[in-house]
C-alpha positions in Angstrom: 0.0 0.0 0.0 1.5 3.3 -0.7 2.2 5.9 1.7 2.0 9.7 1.5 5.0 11.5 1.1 5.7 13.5 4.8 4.6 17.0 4.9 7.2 18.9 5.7 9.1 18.7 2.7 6.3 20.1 1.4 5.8 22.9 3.4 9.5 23.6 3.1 9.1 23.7 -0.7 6.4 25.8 -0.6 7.7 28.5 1.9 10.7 28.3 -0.5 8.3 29.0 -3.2 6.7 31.8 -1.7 9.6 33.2 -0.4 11.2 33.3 -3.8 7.7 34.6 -4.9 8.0 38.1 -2.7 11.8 38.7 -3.0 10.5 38.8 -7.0 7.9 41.2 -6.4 10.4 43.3 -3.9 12.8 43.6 -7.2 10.2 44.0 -9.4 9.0 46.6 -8.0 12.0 48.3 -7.5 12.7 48.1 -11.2 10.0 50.0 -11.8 10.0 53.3 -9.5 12.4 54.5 -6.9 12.9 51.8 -3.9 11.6 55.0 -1.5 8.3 54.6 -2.9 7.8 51.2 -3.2 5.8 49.8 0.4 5.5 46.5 2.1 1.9 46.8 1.2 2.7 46.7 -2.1 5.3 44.3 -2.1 2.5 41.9 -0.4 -0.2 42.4 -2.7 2.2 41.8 -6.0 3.1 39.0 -4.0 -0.4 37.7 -2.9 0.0 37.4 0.3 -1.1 40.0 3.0 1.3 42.3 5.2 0.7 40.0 8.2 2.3 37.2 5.8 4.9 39.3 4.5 6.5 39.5 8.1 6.5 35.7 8.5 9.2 35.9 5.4 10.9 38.8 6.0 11.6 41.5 8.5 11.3 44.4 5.8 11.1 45.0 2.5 14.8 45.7 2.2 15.7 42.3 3.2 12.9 40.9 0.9 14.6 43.1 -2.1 17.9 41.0 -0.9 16.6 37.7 -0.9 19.5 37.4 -4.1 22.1 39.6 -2.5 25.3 37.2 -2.0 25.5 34.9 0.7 27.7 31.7 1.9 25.5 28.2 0.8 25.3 26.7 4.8 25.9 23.2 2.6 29.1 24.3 1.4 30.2 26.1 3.7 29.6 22.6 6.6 31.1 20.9 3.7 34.2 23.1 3.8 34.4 23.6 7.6 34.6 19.7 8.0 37.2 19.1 4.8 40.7 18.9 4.8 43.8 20.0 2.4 44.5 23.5 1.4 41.6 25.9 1.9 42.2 28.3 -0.8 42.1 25.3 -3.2 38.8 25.1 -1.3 37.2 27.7 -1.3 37.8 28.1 -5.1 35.6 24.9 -5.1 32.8 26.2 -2.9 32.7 29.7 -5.1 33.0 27.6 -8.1 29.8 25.7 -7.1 27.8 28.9 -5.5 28.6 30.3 -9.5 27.3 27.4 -11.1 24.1 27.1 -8.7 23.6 31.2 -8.9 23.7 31.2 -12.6 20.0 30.8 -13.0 19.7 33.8 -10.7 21.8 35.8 -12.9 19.3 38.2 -14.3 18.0 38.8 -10.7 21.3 39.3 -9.5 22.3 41.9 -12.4 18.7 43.6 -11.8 19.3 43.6 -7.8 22.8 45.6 -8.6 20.9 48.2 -10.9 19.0 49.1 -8.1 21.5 49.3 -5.5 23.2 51.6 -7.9 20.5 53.9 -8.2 19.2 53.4 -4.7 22.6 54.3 -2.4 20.0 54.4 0.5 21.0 50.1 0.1 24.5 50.4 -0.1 24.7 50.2 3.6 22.6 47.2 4.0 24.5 45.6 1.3 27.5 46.5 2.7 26.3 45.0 6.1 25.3 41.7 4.6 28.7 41.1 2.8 30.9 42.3 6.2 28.2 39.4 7.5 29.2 37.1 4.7 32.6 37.4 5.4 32.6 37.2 9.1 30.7 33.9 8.6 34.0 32.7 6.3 36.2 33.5 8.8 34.7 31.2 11.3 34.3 28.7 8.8 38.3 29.2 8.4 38.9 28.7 11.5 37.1 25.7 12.5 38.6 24.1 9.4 42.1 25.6 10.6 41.5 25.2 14.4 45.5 26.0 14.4 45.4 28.2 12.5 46.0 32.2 13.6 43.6 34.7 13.5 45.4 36.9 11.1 45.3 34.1 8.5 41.8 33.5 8.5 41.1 37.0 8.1 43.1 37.6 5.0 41.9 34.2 3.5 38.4 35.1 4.3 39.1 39.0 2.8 40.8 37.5 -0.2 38.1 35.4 -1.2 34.9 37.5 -0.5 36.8 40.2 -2.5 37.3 37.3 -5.2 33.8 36.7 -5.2 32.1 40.5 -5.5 34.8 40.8 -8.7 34.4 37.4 -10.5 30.3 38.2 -10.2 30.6 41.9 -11.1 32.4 40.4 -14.0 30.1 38.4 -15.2 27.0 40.4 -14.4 28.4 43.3 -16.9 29.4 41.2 -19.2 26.7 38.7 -20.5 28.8 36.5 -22.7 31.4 35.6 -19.6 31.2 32.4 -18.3 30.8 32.8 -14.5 32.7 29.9 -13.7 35.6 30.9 -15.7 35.6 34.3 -14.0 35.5 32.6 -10.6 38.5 30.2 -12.0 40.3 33.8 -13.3 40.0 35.5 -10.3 41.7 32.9 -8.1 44.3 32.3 -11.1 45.2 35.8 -10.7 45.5 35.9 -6.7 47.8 33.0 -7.1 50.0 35.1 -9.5 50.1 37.9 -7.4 51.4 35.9 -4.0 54.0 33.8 -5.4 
């Protein structure tokens, strides 16, 4: 006799869904007039949900506009935490495989930037979430490296989260780059210049 599949994934795939579903609207709308004007009232109803939802997803509409703003994979980043060898070599892996997963995103991602540009009223926020990013690196460094000194995880984790913002400017201006190429370029390059 056959069983029903458990719930919770389903839920899970379906707050995925709608979460997906308002960080659109949140960019769409922002496409479309200046991010001052835009509400969570209106970021609801393109949505379809209503503002008492919208706070069960996010804790305001800037965060919902940055749904697509970079952040660490928590799958790669256990998976790097827990590996072993040298962690340059893998971390190029783990930006390699954010690139490759991000690259249906890519549009969204090129949009999101747009309006940063011509919102600086973000730029802190954005600024905020990749000194976050990078913060969350270093610890990742360090558990990998629990040796390892505190200067050293620091660079490592500066190194590669600049790495990251250039190789995906890089292939958000220019849509014939291959994103993993630029990722593979970028790390080519730091290798150059420390030898």
């Amino acid at each position: 006799m056959p069983t029903s599949p458990p719930l919770a994934p389903l839920r899970e795939r379906r707050r995925a869904e709608t979460t997906a579903a308002v960080a659109r609207a949140a960019l769409d709308l922002a496409c479309e007039r200046p991010w001052a004007e835009v509400t969570v009232d209106d970021v609801a109803a393109r949505s379809g949900i209503s503002r008492r939802t919208f706070f069960n997803y996010f804790p305001s509409k800037d965060e919902a506009l940055l749904h697509f703003a970079p952040g660490w994979e928590p799958d790669l980043l256990a998976a790097f935490r827990t590996g072993s060898g040298p962690a340059l070599d893998a971390l190029e892996e783990v930006l390699v495989t954010q690139t490759e997963r991000s690259v249906a995103h890519r549009e969204d991602s090129r949009r999101l930037f747009g309006v940063v540009h011509d919102n600086p009223v973000l730029l802190p926020v954005v600024l905020g979430r990749i000194a976050a990013a990078e913060e969350e690196l270093v610890e990742a460094v360090r558990r990998r490296e629990p040796d390892g000194d505190d200067v050293r995880a620091r660079v490592l984790a500066a190194c590669v989260t600049t790495l990251s913002r250039l190789s995906a400017q890089c292939w958000m201006d220019d849509p014939a780059a291959d994103p993993v190429a630029t990722v593979r370029a970028a790390f080519a390059a730091l290798r150059g210049i420390t030898r």
